[in-house]
N, C-alpha and C positions, 0 to 999 in steps of 0.2 A: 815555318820559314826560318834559317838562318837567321843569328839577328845582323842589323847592320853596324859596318865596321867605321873608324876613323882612323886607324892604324898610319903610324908616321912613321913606320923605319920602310928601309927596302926593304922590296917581297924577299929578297937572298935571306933575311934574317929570320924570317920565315921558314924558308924552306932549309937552310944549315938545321933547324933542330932535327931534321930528318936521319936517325943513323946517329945520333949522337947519345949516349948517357943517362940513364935518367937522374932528376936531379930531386933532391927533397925540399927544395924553398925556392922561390922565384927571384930572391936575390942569385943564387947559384947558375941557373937559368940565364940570367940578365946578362951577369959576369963573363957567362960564358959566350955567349953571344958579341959583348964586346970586347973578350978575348980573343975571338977568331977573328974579329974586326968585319964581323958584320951590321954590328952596329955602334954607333959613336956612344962611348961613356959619357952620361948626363946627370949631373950629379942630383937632381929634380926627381928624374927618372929612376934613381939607386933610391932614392928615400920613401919613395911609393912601395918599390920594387920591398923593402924593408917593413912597411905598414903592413901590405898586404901579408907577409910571411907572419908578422905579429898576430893578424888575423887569423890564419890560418891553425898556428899552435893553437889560439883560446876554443877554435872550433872541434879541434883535435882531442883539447883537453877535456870540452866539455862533452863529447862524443864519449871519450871512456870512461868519465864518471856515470852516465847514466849506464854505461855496459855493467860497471863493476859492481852495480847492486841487483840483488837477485830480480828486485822491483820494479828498476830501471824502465825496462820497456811502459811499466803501468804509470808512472810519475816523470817522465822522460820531460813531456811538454811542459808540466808545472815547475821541475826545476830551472826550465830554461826562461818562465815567465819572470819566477824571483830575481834568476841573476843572470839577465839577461848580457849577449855579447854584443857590443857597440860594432855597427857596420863601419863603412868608408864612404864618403861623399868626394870623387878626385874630380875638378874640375880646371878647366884649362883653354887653349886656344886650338884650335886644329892642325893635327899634325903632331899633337906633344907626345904621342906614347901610350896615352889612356888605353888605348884597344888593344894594344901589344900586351900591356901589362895587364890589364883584364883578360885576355886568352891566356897566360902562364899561371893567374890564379884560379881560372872556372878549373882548368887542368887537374891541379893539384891538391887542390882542397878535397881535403875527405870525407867527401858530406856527400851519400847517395841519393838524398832528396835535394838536390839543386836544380835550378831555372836559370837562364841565361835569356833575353829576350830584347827587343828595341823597344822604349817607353812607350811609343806611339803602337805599337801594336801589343803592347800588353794593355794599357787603356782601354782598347778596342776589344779585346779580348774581356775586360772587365764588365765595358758595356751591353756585351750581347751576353754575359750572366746573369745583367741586370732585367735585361729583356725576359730573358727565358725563365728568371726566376718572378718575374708579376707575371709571365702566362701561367706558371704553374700555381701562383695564387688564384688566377680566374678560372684555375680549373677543379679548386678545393684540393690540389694535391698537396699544401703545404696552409699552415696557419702564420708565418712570418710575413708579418706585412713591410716591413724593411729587411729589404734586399742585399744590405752590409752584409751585418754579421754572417750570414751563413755563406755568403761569396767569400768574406777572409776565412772564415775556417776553411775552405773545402783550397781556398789556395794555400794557406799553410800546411795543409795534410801535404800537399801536390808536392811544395817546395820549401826548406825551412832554412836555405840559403838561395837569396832572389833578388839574381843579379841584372841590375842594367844599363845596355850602351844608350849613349844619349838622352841624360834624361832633360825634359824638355818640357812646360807646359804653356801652350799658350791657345786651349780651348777651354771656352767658359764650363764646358759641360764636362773634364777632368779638373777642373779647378776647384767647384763646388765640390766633389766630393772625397778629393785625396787625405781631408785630414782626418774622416772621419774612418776611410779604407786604411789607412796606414796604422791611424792609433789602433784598431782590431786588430792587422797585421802583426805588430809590435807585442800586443800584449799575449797573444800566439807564440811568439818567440822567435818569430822570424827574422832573419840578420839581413840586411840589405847591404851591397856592393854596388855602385850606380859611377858612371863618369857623364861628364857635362862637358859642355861647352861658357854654361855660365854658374857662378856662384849659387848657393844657396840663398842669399838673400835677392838675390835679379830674377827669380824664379818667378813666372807671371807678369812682369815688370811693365807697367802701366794698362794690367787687363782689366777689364773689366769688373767691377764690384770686388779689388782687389784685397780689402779688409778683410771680406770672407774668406780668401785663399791664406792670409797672414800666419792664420795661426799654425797651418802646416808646416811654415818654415823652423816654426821653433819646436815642434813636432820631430821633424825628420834632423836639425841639429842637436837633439837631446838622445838620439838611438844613432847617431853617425859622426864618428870625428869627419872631419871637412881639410880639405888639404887640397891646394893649389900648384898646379902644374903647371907653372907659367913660364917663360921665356920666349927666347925670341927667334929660336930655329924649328922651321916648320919640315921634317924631316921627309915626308912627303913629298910635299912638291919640289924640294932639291931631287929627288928621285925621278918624278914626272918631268923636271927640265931638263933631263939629259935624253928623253925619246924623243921622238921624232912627231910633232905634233898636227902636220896636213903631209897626209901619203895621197899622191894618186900618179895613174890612172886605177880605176877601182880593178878590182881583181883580187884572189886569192893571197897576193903578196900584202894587199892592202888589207884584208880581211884580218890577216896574224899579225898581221903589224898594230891593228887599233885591237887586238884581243890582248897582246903581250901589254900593251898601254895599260890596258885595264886591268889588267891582274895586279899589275903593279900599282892600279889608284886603287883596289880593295884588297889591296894583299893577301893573292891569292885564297879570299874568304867568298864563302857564297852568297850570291845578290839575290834579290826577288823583284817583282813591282813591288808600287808604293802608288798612295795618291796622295794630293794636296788639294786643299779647299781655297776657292778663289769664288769671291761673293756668292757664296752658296751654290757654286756647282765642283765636282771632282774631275784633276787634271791628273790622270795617267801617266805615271812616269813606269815606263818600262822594263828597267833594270835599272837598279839604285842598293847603293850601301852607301852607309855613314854619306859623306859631302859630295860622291861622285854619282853622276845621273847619267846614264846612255841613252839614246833615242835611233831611230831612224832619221834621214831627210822627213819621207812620211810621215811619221808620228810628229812630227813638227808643224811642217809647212804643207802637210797637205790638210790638213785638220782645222776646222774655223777657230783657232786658237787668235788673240786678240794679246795687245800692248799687257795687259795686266798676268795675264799667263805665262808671257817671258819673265817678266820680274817676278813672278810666284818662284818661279823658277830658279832665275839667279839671286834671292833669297836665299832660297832653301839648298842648294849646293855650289862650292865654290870650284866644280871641276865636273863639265860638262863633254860629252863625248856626242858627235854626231857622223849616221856611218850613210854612207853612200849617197853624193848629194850629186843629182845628175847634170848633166847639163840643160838649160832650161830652155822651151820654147816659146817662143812669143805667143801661142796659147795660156802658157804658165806664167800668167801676168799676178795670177791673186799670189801662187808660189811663191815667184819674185819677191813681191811685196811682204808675203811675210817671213822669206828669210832675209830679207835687209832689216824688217823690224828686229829679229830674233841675232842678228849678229850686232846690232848697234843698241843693244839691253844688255849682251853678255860682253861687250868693248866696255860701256859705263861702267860697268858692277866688278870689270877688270876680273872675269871668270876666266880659268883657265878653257880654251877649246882643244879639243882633239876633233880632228874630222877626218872623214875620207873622202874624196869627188872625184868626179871623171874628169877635169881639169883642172888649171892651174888656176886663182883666184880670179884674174880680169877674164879668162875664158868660162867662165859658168855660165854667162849672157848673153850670148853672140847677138843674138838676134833682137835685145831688148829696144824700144824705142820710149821717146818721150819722157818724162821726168822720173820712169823705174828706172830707164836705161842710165840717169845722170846720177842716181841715188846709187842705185849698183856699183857704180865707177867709188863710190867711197865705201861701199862692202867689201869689195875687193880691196882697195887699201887698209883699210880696219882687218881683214883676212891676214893679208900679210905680214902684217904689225902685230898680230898676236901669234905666229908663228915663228917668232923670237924665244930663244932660249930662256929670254929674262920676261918673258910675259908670264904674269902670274903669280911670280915669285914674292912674297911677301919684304918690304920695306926693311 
């Protein structure tokens, strides 16, 4: 699965690299991009744009040292254990650029053994090697009874630049065991490249048995300079407030109209599912990158989804798309009920919506009676008020 994106310039700036030049550094790249005024010069964004090229030469350089010895290939890993190259830790608020500038470095770095991945499904990934490496102890095909080390070796063969969007933890069961997965990693040689949303030190921030997670963080700041991509334009959602955020009547018009929406909230990168845990059961989300989430009417409101499962939700992304919401009948009372829940979760949490419906917002209910019908009547307002060009747009 592609990984997921957070990307904050317009999709154009995206798409301008198409037919352009190729470049040797991602500062170059950058330059040029806000040369043709695709995207705005950030001076935050040039100094990443700068780290990461820094990164790139010592990867370069330590690449042709191991070529230039006849040995090389047999001491390749050992020298990279002694002198090891310091990854990048960018962290930031959403919208700042991270993803952009992590797709101009996975690009360009010269490293054939690279991984590119979203945190949450490399964990995932980590744990079912866990899994399968105790079946293969109960099967006597292995005498390791800790499951680490040989899951870090077999992913530094895999990847020995391993990079990732979002990194994020806030499951007990990745929390206990990252410091011990990473310091393996590390002394493997592996260079990490990772963007966030929060610092290295808020990393788990008031989880669980958090003492045990601690020493990770001075773990991963002794293998990663850390560098803050903060301000205050979230380039993104100035992009999303210029579309058009409720199309209807539903149709084919409205169909390209909520896909162009969303190419533009995952910059033309590719989405997968996802799920989210909400008191120990899994909430499907359908299509999802980085902060943007798509659903059906369906997937929403016709599914026994409950108050806690909106807010999982408007949580977990600040730009929520829903496609084809019908008009309802006065059989579709539980419906009703939980799209008025579902649009007065995403009004509090001041989520951006995109939707498409068979009507105008006071026409989704014709037929409603009784206290849906009076609750509806402020859907519809809350509808309309977030179909303001300044709904969503950060302070």
């Amino acid at each position: 699965m592609a990984p997921a994106r957070d990307k904050n310039e317009p999709a154009a700036a995206a798409a301008s690299l198409a037919g352009t030049p190729e470049f040797r550094s991602v500062r170059q790249r950058y330059e040029h991009l806000t040369g043709s005024e695709a995207l705005r010069l950030d001076a935050l964004q040039l100094r990443v744009a700068e780290k990461l090229d820094r990164l790139i030469s010592e990867l370069r350089a330590k690449r042709l040292a191991a070529k230039s010895s006849a040995l090389g290939w047999l001491f390749g890993k050992r020298r990279e254990t002694r002198d090891p190259v310091r990854g990048l830790y960018i962290h930031g608020g959403v919208g700042r650029g991270k993803t952009m500038l992590m797709d101009m470095f996975f690009e360009l770095v010269p490293v054939r053994r690279k991984r590119r991945v979203h945190f949450n499904d490399f964990m995932a990934d980590v744990h079912d090697r866990i899994q399968r490496q105790r079946e293969a102890l109960n099967r006597g095909e292995t005498k390791e009874k800790d499951p680490i080390p040989p899951i870090a070796r077999t992913l530094a063969d895999e990847a020995w630049v391993l990079c990732f969007d979002e990194f994020a933890v806030s499951d007990i069961a990745d929390a206990m065991i990252l410091s011990r997965l990473f310091s393996a990693l590390f002394q493997h040689g592996v260079v990490v490249v990772a963007t966030s949303n929060v610092a290295p030190d808020d990393l788990y921030k008031d989880g669980l048995n958090r003492g045990l997670f601690e020493p990770f963080i001075g773990i991963l700041k002794r293998h990663c300079d850390v560098f803050a991509l903060d301000g205050d334009t979230d380039y993104r959602q100035l992009k999303l407030s210029e579309l058009p955020v409720y199309v209807t009547p539903l149709g084919e018009e409205a169909r390209q109209s909520m896909d162009a929406a969303w190419q533009t909230a995952v910059s033309g990168h590719d989405e997968g599912p996802r799920t989210i845990a909400v008191k120990g059961r899994q909430v499907r989300i359908p299509q999802a990158n980085g902060k943007a989430a798509r659903f059906t009417f369906d997937d929403l409101c016709a599914q026994p989804l409950a108050a806690r499962d909106y807010l999982a939700i408007a949580e977990a992304f600040d730009t929520v798309f829903i496609d084809d919401i019908p008009v309802l009948r006065p059989d579709q009372r539980n419906e009703a009920k939980r799209l008025i829940l579902l649009i007065d979760t995403l009004y509090d949490k001041h989520i951006r919506l995109f939707a498409s419906a068979a009507a105008e917002p006071a026409g989704l209910y014709p037929e409603g009676t009784g206290r849906e019908r009076f609750e509806f009547e402020r859907t519809a307002s809350r509808l309309a008020e977030m179909r303001s060009s300044e709904w969503g747009r950060p302070d």
